[in-house]
Steps between C-alpha positions, in 0.01 A plus 500: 500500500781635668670690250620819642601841240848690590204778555157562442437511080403827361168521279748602209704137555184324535395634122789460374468151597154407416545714164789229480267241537234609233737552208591172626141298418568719146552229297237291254678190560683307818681183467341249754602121561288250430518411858323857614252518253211458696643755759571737214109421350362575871672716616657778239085672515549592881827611477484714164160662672740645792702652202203629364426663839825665510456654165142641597689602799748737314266674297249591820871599715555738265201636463468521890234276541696365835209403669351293228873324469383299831231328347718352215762389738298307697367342221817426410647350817193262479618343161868503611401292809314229349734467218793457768262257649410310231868477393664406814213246651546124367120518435474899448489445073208249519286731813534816265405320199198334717387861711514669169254257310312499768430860482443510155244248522330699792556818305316341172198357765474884656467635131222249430332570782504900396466469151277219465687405191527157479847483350623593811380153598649342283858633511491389894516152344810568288645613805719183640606524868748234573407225804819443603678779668423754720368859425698789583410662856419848565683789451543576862619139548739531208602811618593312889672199323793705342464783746412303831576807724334741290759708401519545151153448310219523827666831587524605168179397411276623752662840474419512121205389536407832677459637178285252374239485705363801704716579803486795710746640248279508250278737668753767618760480167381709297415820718702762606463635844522824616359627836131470417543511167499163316636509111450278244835279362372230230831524315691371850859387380671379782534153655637522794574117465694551164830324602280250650276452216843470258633245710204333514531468123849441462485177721197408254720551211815367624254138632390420107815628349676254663241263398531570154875484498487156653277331298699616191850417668639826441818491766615838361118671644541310813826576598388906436156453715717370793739741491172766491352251742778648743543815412098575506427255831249346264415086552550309167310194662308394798506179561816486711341369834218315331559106619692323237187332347327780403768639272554418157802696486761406726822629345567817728 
């Protein structure tokens, strides 16, 4: 994670990339060998969800709705890290397959338990959780295994996360101050945070783009997200300085 930008990335390059990106995942179809099938079947969900993000994104950015942008992007950085997990880790396929049926079965026994409907019940049986590997850790552990000094997703997370739960922020946003006087602001555009925030969300997008464009081969995307990779400062990977049997792909 030591890529370093000729200079700092502008908001306007950092849509222009992920805007890039999302016309990019606009396709019905995406030629996949044989060989990355169950990648593709595991892990396209995740990564198309980050695109999804980004298009929510766009539509509250331009109707200034900043504030409410932070909430999405952290959302997103969570799927982007435990697809990059799941894809780099020898095991990381099987533990996301595994921690995701095991929350579906937990989520069909909590919806039993408040609906009393019995079918609930029984679709926790359908759900099969598979005995051999591992499931997935949590997010603040995924977060330290491809970010071990907590420069990337912990910072970005926690500071997102000030707009989703309630922070002292929360209380004095949407006032405006004036001597004694003490207005009323509800329709509070700015983020202060705002090249943060898009950073935040172009690392997201650049982390299952890549992703994608691996599992489907496509040298001709990969060779263009490097070259953004550089320009932008923004990691394609992070599994550089994880020891050599944890990876499952060791072809940097």
């Amino acid at each position: 994670m030591d890529t370093e930008p000729k200079h700092a990335p502008t908001i306007a390059e950092l849509k222009l990339f992920m805007n890039e990106c999302m016309r990019y995942f606009d396709r019905p179809k995406m030629r996949v060998p044989q060989t990355n099938r169950r990648q593709m079947l595991t892990l396209y969900g995740p990564c198309v969800q980050v695109i999804r993000f980004n298009r929510s994104v766009a539509i509250l950015d331009e109707r200034n709705h900043h504030i409410e942008v932070r909430v999405l992007t952290r959302s997103a950085l969570e799927y982007a890290a435990t697809a990059q997990y799941a894809y780099l880790r020898v095991d990381g396929i099987d533990r996301l397959r595994k921690g995701t049926a095991i929350h579906q079965r937990e989520l069909m026994e909590r919806m039993a338990k408040w609906t009393d409907d019995p079918e609930y019940l029984r679709m926790v049986d359908d759900v099969y959780i598979p005995e051999t590997a591992k499931a997935m850790p949590s997010v603040a552990d995924v977060f330290r295994t491809l970010d071990p000094e907590g420069k990337v997703f912990e910072s970005a997370y926690a500071l997102l996360s000030q707009s989703t739960h309630v922070r002292a922020s929360s209380l004095t946003q949407y006032f405006k101050r004036n001597g004694d006087f003490v207005g009323l602001n509800p329709g509070v555009e700015e983020d202060p945070f705002e090249h943060f925030t898009m950073t935040s969300l172009a690392i997201a997008t650049m982390a299952v783009t890549w992703i994608m464009a691996r599992i489907s081969v496509d040298e001709k995307m990969l060779e263009w997200l490097d070259q953004r990779s550089d320009a932008l400062g923004i990691p394609v990977r992070y599994d550089q300085d994880w020891p050599e049997a944890q990876r499952a792909r060791k072809d940097l």
